[in-house]
N, C-alpha and C positions, 0 to 999 in steps of 0.2 A: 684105212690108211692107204695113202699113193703109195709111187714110185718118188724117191728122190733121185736129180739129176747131176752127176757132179762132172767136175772138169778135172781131169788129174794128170799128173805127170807119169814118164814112165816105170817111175820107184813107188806111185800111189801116193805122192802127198796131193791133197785134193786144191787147187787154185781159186774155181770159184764152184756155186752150187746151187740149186733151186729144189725147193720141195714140191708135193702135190697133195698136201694134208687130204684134199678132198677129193682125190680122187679123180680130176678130171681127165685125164690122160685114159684111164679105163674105158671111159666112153669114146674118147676122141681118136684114141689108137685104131689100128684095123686089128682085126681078130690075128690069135696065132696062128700060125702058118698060111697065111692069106698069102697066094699064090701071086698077087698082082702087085704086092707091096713085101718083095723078099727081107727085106731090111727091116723094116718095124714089126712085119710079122713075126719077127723073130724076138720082139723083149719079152723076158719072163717077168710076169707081172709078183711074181712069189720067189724070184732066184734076181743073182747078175747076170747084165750083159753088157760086155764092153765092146765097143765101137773104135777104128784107129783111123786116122788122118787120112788114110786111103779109100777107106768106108764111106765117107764125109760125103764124097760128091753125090755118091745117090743117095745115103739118109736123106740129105737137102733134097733131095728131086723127089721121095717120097713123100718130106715131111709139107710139104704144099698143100699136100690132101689134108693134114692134119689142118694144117692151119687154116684153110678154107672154110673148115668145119668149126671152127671156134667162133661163137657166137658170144657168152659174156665179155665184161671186158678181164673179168678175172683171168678167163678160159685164153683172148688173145695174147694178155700179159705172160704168160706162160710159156706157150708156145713161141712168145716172141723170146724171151726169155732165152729157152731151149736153143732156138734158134742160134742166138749168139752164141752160147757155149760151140755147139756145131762148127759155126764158123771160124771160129777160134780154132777148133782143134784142128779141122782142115787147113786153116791159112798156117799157126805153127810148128814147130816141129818135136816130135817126141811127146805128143798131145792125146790123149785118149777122152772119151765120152763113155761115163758108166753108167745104166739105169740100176738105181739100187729097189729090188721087190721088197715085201715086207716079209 
């Protein structure tokens, strides 16, 4: 089992959300505590971790690498996916990005 992605407010109702039934983020992700990628190094693939609107700029600046990396269209879908949640939480306000582990 992935991670699921959700968008949520800051009382936790969730807005929108994307799953990873298979997984693919595990491979597409950079390893934990990857030095070069402080941001995504840090989701816990078996815990939370919540992301806030001020996070956003570099998640995005990270998540490039991710997306560069996706090769199915399943694996783009996602990522593109992700991405908008992202964008979202950064452009509005009181917006959070949560990776839920299993």
């Amino acid at each position: 089992m992935g991670l699921e992605i959700v968008l949520q407010t800051e009382l936790g109702a969730q807005i929108d959300s994307v799953a990873d039934p298979k997984n693919h983020l595990g491979k597409l992700l950079p390893q934990i505590d990857d030095e070069s990628h402080p941001i995504l190094g840090g989701i816990d693939p078996y815990g939370d971790t919540v992301f806030n609107g001020i996070q956003m700029r570099r998640f995005l600046l990270e998540w490039k690498d991710v997306s560069s990396n996706a090769i199915t269209t399943e694996e783009r879908e996602l990522v593109s996916k992700v991405e908008e949640l992202a964008l979202r939480c950064r452009d509005e306000v009181h917006l959070y990005v949560r990776f839920i582990g299993d």
